[in-house]
N, C-alpha and C positions, 0 to 999 in steps of 0.2 A: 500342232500342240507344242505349244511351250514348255520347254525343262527349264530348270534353275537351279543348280548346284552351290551350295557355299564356297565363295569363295577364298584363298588361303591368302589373297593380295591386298596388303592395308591399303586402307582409305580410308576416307573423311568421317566415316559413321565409329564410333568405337566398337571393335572384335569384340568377340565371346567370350575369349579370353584374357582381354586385359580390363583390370581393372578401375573405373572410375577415380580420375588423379580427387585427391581432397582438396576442397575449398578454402585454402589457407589465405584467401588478396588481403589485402592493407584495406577491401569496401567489406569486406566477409569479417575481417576483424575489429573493426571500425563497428559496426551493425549488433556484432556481441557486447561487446562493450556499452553500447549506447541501450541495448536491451538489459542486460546484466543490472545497470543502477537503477534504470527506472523499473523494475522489478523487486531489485531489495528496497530503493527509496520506497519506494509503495505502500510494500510490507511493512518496513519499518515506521513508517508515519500514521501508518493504521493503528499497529499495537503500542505507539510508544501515546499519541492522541486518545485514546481510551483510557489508557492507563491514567496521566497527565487530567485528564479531563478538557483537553483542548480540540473541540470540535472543527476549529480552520484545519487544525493539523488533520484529523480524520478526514473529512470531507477531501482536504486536496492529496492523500492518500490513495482515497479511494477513485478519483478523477484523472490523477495523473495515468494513469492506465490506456483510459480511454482517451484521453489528448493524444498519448504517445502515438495510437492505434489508428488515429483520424490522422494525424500527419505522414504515418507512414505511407497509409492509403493512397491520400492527395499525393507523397515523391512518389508512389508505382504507378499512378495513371499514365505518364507521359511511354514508360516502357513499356506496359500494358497495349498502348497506339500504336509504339512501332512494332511491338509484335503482334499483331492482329493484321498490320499490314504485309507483314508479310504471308507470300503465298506458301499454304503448307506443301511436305513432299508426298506424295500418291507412291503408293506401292501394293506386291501383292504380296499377301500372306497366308500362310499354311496354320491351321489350329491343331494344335497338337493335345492340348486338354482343357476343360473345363469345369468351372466348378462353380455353385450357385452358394451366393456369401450373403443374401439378406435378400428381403423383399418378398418375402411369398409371398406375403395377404396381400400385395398388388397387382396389378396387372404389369408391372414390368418391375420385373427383378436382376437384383446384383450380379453377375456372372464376371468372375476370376478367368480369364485368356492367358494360356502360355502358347505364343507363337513364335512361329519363324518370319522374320520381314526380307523380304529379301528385293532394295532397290536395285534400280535398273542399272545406276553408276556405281553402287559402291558394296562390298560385303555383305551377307545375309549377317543377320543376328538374331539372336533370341531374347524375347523381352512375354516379362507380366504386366497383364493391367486390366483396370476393372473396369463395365460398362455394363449401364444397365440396359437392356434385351427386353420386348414384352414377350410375354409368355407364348403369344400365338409364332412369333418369328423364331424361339429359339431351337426348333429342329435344323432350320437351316444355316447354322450352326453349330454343325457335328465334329467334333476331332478328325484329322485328315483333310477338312475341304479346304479348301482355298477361296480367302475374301479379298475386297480392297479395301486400305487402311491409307489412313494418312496421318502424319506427323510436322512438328516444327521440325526448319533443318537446323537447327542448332541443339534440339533435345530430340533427338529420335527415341527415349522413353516413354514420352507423351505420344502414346498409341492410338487410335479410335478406329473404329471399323465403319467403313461408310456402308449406310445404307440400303443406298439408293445413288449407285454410282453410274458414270456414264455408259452410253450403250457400249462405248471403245473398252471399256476397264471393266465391263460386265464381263464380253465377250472373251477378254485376256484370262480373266480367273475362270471362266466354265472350260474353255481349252489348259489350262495350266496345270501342270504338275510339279511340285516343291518337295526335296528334299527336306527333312530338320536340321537345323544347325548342328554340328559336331559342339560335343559338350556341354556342362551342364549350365552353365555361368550363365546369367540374364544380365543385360544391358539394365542398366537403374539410374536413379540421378546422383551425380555426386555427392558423397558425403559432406558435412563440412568435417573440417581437420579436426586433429584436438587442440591444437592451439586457440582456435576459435571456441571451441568449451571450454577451454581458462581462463580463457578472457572473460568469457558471460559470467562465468561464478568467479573470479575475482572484483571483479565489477560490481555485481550483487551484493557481496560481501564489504566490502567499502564503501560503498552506498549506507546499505544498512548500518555499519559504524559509525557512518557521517549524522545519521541524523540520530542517532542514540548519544553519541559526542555533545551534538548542539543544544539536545535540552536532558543533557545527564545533571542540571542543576537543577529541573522539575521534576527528575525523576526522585533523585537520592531525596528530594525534599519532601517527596510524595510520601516514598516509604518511610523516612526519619520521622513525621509528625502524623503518620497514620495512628491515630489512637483507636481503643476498643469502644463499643456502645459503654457509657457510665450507667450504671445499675439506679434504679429508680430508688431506691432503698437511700435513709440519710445516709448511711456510710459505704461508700465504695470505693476500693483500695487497689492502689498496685506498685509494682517494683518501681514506675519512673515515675507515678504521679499519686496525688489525693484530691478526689475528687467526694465532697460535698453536696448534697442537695434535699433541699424540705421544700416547700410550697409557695414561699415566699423569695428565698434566697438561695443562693449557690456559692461554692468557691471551689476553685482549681486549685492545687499546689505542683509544681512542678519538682522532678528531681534533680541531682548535681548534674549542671554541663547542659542542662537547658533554659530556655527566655522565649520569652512572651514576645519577645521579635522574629524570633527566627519565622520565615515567610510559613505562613501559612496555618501555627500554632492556636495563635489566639483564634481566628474564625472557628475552628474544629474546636475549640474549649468552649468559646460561647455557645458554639452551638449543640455540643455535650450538656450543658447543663439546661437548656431549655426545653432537652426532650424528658428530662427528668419532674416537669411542672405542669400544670394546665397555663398559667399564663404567659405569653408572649411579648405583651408590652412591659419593657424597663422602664424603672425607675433612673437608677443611675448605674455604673461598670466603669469599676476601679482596676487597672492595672499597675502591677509592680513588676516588676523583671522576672519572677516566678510563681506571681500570686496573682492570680484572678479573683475578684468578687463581683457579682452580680445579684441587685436586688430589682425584685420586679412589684408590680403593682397590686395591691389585693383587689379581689373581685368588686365592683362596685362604685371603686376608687373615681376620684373626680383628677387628680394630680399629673401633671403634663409629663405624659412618656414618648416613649419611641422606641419603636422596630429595630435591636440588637443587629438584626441580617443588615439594617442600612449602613451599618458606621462603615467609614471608610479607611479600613483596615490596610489596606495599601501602602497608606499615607503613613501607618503608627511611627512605624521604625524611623521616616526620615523627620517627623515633627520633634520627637526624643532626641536625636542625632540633635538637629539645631538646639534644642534646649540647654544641652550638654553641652556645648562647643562654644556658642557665642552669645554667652547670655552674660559674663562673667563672674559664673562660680569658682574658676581657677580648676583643681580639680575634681569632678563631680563624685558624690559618695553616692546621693540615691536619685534614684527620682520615681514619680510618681503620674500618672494618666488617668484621668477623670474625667467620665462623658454622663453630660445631665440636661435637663430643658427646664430647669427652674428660670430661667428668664423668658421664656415661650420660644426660644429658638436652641436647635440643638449645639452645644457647646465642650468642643474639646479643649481641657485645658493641663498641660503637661507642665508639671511642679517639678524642679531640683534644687537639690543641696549641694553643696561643697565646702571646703576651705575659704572661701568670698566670700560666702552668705545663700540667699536663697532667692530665687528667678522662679519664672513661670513666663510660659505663650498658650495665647488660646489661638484656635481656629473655627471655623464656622462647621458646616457638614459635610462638607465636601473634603475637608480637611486642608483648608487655605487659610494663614496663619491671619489673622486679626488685628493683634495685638501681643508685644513684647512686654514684661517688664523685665529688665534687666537687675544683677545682682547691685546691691547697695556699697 
């Protein structure tokens, strides 16, 4: 019969009592960090893409995840090989308790092991770990008996109870008698450090400012020119704006320290006042620097319109910008934007004044300029 004493002489396995050094490497730091951004990048491209209305952004959001997760995979295969080839270490162990963690309705359920391992070269330790048992085998694993387990030699946490071991390693556990390790400590896998958690949540965190940074100019503009639904009623009123609308016509006004350029203004106006109508085709859509008007077509009407949602709002600010600059008004007082299709094509044509006198450019639909005329 075999005895097995713990032993008090360090070796290779880590003791009972000392603790699991922390995972602090420069590849352990490295790993948080590279997890840390693409974790808040994620987040944050998801909620800042919704918000925004920018579906590239949500979409690569919500994929960056899964890229990150397929490349990690494909760098673990290669260690994944060499550790698979390595041969695991055989030993025998004593069960000291157990305990059943999930799996009734099956025929092989979760069972909790606290044992003693005790190799042949190195220290006994005490270690947990779970494996599921089928229900017909689990008497033969009682507290007290003695199995054979194997482990990697590099993580003797990673327990398993063989079984269906050789006739040699059969025979060694039915003659065997194990001691429990002195003390309570269980052998575990290294923690990482907290260095390595500062790194991931600083990581995280500047990730996610990075990409709130980069479109904190769709954002502020989102909320600046979010306007209310405009009440269907002719008069509807509020502290930054007046809005206008009957069945035929509409008009915006805007209040101080706002423009019909600021990105993204006028589409959310025009399209304010079209839910106040039954018709959708314009007529024509006068802009001024804080005045919208928009007349649309009567029911019936034979007169050449167009679809308000096509113009090419994009374009407005920079068509105005040129009118203003290089047309030679000198310096410009107003100007004026006017889209119509009285000549069967639809036609932007943005009017100023100044000290010089008075210019105009039109553009086609797309909003590519046509034709200049220049101040007199």
């Amino acid at each position: 019969m075999e005895i097995y004493q713990p032993s008090p002489v360090p070796g290779t396995i880590i003791t009972t009592g000392a603790a699991p050094p922390a995972q602090n490497t420069p590849l352990a730091l490295a790993r948080g960090l590279l997890t840390g951004g693409v974790i808040g990048a994620s987040l944050a491209a998801v909620v800042v893409g919704a918000i925004i209305e920018q579906w590239q952004l949500f979409v690569t959001g919500l994929a960056l995840p899964a890229v990150y997760g397929l490349l990690c995979f494909l760098a673990s295969m290669p260690r994944w090989a060499r550790e698979a080839a390595i041969a695991p270490c055989t030993a025998l162990a004593v069960i000291e308790s157990r305990e059943a963690v999930g799996g009734e309705a099956t025929s092989d359920v979760a069972v909790r092991f606290v044992s003693t391992v005790a190799p042949d070269d190195a220290p006994a330790y005490r270690v947990a770990f779970t494996q599921k048992i089928n229900l017909a085998d689990l008497p033969d694993y009682r507290p007290g008996g003695v199995v054979v387990v194997q482990y990697p030699p590099d993580r003797p946490w990673r327990v398993r109870i063989v079984r269906r071991p050789t006739p040699q390693w059969e025979e060694r556990a039915a003659c065997a008698r194990l001691d429990p390790a002195p003390g309570p400590a269980l052998v575990s896998e290294p923690a990482e450090g907290c260095a390595v958690g500062f790194a991931l949540l600083l990581a995280l965190l500047l990730a996610a400012a990075g990409v709130v940074l980069l479109f904190r100019a769709d954002l502020f503009d989102e909320g600046a020119s979010a306007q209310p639904p405009s009440a269907t009623q002719p008069s509807a009123s509020s502290s930054s704006s007046t809005t206008v609308v009957s069945s035929a016509s509409g008009t915006v006004t805007l209040g101080p320290n706002q423009s019909f350029l600021d990105k993204g203004v006028l589409r959310k106006a025009v399209a304010s006042l079209a839910k106040g109508t039954d018709a959708r085709a314009a007529l024509t859509v006068v802009v001024q620097d804080r005045l919208l008007s928009v007349v649309y077509a009567p029911a019936g009407s034979q007169a050449p319109t167009f679809d308000p949602d096509s113009l090419p709002y994009d374009r407005f600010p920079a068509l105005v910008e040129e009118a203003r600059s290089s047309l030679g008004v000198g310096d410009p007082q107003t100007w004026q934007l006017t889209v119509e299709r009285l000549t069967g094509s639809l036609t932007v044509r943005v009017s100023v004044t100044g000290a010089g006198g008075a210019a105009s450019l039109e553009a086609d639909g797309d909003g590519k300029v046509v034709r200049r005329t220049p101040a007199h």
